[in-house]
C-alpha positions as CSV (number, residue, x, y, z in Angstrom):
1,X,-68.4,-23.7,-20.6
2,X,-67.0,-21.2,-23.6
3,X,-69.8,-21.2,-26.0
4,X,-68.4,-18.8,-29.0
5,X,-67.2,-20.2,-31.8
6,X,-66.2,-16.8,-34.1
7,X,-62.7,-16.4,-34.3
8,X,-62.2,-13.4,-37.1
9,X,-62.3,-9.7,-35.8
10,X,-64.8,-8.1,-38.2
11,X,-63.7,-4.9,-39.9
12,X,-65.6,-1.5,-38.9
13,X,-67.0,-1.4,-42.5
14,X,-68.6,-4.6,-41.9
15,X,-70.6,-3.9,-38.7
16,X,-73.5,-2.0,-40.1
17,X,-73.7,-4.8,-42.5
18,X,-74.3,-7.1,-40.5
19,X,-76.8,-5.7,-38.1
20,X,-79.5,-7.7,-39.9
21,X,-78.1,-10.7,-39.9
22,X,-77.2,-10.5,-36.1
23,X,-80.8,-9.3,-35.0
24,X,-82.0,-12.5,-37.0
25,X,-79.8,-15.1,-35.7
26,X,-80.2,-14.0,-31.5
27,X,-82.5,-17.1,-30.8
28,X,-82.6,-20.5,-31.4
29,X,-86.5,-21.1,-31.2
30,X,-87.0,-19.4,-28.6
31,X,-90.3,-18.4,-29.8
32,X,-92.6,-20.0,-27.4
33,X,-91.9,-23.1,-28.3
34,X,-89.7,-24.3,-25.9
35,X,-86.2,-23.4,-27.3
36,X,-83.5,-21.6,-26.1
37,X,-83.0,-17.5,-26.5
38,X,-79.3,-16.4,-26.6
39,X,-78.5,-13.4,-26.2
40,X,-75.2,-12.0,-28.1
41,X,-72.3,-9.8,-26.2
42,X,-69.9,-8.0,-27.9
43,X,-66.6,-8.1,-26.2
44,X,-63.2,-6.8,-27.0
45,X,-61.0,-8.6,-25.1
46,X,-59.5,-12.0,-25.5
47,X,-61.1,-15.1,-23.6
48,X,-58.8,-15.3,-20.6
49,X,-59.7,-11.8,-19.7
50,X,-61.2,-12.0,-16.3
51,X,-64.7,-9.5,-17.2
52,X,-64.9,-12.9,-20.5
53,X,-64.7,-15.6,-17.9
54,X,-67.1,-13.9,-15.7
55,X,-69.8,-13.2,-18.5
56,X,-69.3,-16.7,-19.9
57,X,-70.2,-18.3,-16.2
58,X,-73.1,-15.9,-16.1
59,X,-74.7,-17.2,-19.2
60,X,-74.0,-21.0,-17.6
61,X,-75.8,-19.9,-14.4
62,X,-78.5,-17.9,-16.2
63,X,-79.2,-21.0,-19.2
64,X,-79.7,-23.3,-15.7
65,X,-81.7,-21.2,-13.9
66,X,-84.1,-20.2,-16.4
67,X,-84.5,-24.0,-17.4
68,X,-82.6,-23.2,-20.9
69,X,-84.8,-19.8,-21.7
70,X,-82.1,-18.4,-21.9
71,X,-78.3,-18.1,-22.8
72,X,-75.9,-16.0,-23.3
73,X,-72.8,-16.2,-25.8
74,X,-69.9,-14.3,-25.3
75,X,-67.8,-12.8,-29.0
76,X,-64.6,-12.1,-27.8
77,X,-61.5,-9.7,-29.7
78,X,-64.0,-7.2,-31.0
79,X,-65.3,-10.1,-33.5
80,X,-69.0,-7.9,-33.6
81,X,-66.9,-4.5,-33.9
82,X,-65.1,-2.0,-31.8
83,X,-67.1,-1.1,-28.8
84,X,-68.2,2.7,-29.9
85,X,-69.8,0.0,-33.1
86,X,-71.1,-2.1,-30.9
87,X,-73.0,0.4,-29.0
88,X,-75.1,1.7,-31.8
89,X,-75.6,-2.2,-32.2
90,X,-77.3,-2.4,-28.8
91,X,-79.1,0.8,-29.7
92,X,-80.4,-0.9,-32.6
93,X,-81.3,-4.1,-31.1
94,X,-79.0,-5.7,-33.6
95,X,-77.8,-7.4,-30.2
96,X,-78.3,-7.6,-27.2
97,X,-75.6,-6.6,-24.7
98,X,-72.2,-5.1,-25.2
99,X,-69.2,-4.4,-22.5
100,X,-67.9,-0.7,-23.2
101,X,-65.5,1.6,-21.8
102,X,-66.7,3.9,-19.2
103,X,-65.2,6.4,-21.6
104,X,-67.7,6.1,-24.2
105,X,-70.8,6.5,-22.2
106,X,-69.4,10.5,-21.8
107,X,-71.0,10.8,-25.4
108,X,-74.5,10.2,-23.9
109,X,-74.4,11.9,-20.9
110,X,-71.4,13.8,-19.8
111,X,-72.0,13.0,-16.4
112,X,-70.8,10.0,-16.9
113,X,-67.0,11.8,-16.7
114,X,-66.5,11.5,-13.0
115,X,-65.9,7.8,-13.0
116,X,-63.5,8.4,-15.9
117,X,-60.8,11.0,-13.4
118,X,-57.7,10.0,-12.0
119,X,-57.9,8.9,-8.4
120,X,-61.8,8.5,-8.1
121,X,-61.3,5.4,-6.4
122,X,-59.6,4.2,-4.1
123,X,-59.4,0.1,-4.7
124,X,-61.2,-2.4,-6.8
125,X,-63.9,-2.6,-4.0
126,X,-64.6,1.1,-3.7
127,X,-65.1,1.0,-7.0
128,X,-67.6,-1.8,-7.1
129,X,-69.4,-0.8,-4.6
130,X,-69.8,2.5,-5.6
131,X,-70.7,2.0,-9.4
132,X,-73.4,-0.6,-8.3
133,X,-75.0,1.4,-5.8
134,X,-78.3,2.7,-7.4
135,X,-78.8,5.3,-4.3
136,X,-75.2,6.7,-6.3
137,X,-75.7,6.0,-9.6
138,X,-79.1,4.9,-10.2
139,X,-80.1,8.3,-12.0
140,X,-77.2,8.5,-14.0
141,X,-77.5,5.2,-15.6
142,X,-81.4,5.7,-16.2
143,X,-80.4,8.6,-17.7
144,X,-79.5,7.4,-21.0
145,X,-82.3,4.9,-21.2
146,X,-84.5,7.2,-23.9
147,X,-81.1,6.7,-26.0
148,X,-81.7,2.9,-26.1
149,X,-79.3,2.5,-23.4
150,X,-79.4,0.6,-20.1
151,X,-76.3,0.4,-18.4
152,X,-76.4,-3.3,-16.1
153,X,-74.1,-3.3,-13.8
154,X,-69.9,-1.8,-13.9
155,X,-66.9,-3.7,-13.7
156,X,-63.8,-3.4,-12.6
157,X,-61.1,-3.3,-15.7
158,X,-57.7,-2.8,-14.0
159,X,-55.7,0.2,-12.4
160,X,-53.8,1.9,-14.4
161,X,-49.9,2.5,-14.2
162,X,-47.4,4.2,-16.4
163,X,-44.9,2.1,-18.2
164,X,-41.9,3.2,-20.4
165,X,-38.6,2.0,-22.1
166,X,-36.1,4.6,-20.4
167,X,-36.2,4.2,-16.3
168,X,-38.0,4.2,-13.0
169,X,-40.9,6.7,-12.9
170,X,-41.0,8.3,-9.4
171,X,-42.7,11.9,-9.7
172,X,-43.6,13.6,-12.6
173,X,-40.6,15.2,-13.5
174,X,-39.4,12.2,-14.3
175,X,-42.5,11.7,-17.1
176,X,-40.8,15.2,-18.6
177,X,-40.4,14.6,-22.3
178,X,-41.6,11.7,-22.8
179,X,-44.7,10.2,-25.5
180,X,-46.8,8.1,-23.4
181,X,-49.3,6.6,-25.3
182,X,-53.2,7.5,-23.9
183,X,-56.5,6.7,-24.8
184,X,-58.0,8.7,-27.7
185,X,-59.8,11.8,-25.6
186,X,-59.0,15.3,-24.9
187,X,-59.8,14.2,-21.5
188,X,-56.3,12.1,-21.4
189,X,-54.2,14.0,-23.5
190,X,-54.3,16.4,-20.7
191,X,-54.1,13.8,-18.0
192,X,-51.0,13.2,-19.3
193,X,-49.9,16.2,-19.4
194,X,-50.4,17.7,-15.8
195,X,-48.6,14.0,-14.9
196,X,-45.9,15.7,-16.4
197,X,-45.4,13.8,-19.7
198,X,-47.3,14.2,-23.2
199,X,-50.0,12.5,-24.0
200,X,-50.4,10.4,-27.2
201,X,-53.1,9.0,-28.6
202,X,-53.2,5.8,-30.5
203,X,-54.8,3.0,-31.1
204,X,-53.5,-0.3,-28.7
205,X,-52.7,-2.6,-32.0
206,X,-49.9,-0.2,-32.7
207,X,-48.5,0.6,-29.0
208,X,-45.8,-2.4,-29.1
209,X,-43.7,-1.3,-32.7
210,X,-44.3,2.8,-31.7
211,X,-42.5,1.8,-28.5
212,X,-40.1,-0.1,-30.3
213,X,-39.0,1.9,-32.6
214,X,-39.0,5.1,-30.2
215,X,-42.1,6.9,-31.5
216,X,-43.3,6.4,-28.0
217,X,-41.5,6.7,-24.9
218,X,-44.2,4.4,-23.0
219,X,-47.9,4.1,-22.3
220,X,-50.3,3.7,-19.2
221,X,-52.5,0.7,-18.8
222,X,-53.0,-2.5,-16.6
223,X,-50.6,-5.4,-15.6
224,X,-52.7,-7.5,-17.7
225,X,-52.6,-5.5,-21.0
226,X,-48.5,-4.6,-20.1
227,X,-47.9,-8.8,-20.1
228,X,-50.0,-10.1,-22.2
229,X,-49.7,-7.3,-24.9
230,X,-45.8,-8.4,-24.5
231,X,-45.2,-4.4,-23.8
232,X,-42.9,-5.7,-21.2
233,X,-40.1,-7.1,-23.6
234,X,-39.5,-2.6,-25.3
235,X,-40.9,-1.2,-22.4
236,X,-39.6,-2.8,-19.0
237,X,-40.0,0.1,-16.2
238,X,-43.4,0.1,-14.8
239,X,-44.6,2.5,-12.1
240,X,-47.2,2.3,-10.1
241,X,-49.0,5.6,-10.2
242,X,-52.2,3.9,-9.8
243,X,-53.2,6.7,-11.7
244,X,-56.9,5.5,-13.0
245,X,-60.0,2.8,-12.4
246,X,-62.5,3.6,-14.8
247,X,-65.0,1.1,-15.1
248,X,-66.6,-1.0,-18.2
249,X,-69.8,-0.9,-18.1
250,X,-72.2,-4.2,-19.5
251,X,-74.8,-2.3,-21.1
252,X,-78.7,-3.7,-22.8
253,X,-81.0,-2.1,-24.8
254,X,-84.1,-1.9,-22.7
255,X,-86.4,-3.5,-25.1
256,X,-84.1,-7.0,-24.0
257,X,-84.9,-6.9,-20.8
258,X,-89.0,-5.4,-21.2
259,X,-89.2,-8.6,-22.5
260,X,-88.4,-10.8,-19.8
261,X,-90.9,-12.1,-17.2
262,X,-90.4,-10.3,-13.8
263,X,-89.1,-13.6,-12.6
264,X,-86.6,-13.5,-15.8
265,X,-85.4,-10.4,-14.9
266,X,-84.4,-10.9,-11.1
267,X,-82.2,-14.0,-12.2
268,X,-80.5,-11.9,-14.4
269,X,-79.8,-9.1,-11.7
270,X,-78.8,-12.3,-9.4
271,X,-76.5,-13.3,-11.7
272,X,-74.8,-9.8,-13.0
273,X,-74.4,-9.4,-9.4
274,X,-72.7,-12.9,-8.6
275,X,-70.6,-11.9,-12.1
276,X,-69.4,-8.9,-10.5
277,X,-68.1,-11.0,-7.3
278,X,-66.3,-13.4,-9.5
279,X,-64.7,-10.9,-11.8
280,X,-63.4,-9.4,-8.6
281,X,-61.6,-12.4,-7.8
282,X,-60.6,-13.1,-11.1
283,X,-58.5,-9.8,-11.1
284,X,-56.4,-10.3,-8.0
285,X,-55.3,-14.0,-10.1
286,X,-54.8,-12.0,-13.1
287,X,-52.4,-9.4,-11.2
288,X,-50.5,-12.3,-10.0
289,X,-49.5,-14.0,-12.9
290,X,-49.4,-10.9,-15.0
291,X,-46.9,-9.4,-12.8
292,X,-44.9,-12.6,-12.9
293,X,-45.0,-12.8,-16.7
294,X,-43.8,-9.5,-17.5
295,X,-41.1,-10.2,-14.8
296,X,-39.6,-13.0,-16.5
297,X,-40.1,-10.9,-19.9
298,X,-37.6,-8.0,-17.5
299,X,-39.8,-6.0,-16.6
300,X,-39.1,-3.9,-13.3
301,X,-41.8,-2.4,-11.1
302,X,-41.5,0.5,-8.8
303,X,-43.7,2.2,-6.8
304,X,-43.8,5.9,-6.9
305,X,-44.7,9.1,-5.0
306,X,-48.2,9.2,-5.1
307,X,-49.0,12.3,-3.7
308,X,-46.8,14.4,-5.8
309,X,-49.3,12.8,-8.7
310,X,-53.1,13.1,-6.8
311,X,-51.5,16.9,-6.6
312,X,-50.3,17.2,-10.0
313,X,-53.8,16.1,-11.3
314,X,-56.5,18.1,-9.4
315,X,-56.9,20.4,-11.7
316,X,-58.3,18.0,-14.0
317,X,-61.1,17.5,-11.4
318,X,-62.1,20.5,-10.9
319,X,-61.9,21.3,-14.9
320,X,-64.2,18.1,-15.7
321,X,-66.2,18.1,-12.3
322,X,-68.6,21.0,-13.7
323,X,-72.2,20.5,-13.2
324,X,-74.0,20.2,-10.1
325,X,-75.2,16.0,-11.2
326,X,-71.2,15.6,-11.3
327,X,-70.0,17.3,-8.3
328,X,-72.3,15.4,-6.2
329,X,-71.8,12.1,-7.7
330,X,-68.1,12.6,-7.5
331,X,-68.6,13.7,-3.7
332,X,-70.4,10.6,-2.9
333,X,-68.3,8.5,-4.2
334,X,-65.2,10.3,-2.9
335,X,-67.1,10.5,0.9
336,X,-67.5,6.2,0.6
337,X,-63.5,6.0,0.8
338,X,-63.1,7.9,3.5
């Protein structure tokens, strides 16, 4: 059952106001006297978003099997701030949990970058599985733990396909001059670039008039986003150069979960795990009717040569792929593929 009520998207001005006020309204008596905790996270997506359905059924499972402990509550559309915000809120123990772009987590420990490259993964399950194996990534996510950060568990949040308002994308020659809107990091600037197009960063709110007005030729992103963004209606080619995976990861400050009784804190890694399951099947539904919806808005997929584009962007590997932590993580992750 959807338990958020917020509905307004707080400013980023606002968020370091309200830190007190947040870190004084997680529980409701659950002080020992037989009230329930809930625990706040910060989400910024809407609430049919597959990784929001999945969270809100955890804190369902985890309320019952902790005999109302403890809840969670879900605040979808960035209503607690943007997710770089809301990670200095987890730091703070302003709240308690927080789903962030893998992306973000390169500012703690640039390690993190190999699950950020084109082509790391192979499928929705490679990527599961790898991410959530601690003999792969146990380290790496304890490594950030002295910074107040405990990364929980990664999910999957779409592949990643070009998209653009002038024709079929096959190899990239084809991307050759044209603005494709990227995520805000030198990282996919030049991604973009060695696909053969150039890379523009932006913020998503302003992706749909850029396009239409033919500041932007395109962008690169999920079916999900493409449909329910409406980025099908200015932008109707979309090719599927599969292109990137990166996870989000559901991250706690340690101090939340220090707290629990070891009983506590093995429903909770029951239940992340049983979330991760769902979400899973959640996406392959949310492909389906994307895909349909953005076809009856005209869009037209195609799929592409995908070995002209794993060639075009190796050199991005090997520029990111640097330390020894990285190269063996990414080898380990590449060697469960094959």
């Amino acid at each position: 059952m959807k338990r958020n009520k917020a509905v307004s998207i707080l400013s980023v001005g606002c968020v370091s106001a309200m830190a007190l006020s947040l870190a004084a309204c997680s529980s409701d008596g659950g002080d020992g006297d037989g009230g329930t905790t809930t625990f706040k996270i910060a989400f910024n997506q809407t609430d049919t978003h597959p990784q929001y359905v999945a969270l809100d059924h955890l804190g369902d499972r985890i309320k019952e099997r902790t005999d109302g402990r403890y809840d969670l509550e879900v605040f979808p559309n960035e209503t607690l701030g943007g997710q770089k915000d809301t990670i200095e809120l987890v730091q703070a123990g302003s709240i308690e949990f927080s789903m962030v772009a893998g992306s973000l987590l390169e500012n703690f420990n640039p390690d993190f970058v190999v699950f950020n490259l084109p082509y790391t993964f192979d499928s929705q399950e490679h990527q599961r599985a790898t991410v959530n194996d601690p003999e792969i990534t146990g380290d790496l996510f304890a490594s950030i733990e002295d910074q107040n950060i405990s990364v929980l568990a990664g999910f999957h949040g779409g592949v990643r396909s070009v998209y653009n308002s002038e024709k079929p994308i096959n190899t990239p020659d084809d991307l050759a001059g044209m603005k494709i809107r990227v995520i805000e990091s030198d990282t996919n600037i030049e991604m973009m670039k060695l696909m053969g197009g150039s890379g523009t960063p932006m913020g998503q709110g302003e992706v749909y008039t850029a396009i239409q007005s033919g500041v932007l030729t395109g962008a690169e992103n999920n079916e999900s986003i493409y449909a329910n963004l409406k980025h099908a209606e200015i932008a109707k080619y979309y090719s599927y150069t599969r292109h990137l995976m990166f996870p989000d990861y559901l991250i706690v400050n340690p101090a939340t979960m220090d707290a629990l009784s070891e009983e506590d804190r093995a429903v909770f890694t029951e239940e992340i795990a049983a979330a991760l399951d769902e979400e899973a099947e959640l996406w392959v539904d949310e492909v389906v009717k994307s895909k349909a919806a953005a076809e009856e808005a005209g869009a037209i997929f195609n799929e592409v040569d995908a070995d002209a584009f794993r060639e075009a962007l190796e050199p991005l590997i090997e520029q990111k792929v640097t330390s020894d932590v990285a190269r063996t993580l990414y080898d380990k992750v590449r060697a469960a593929a094959e």
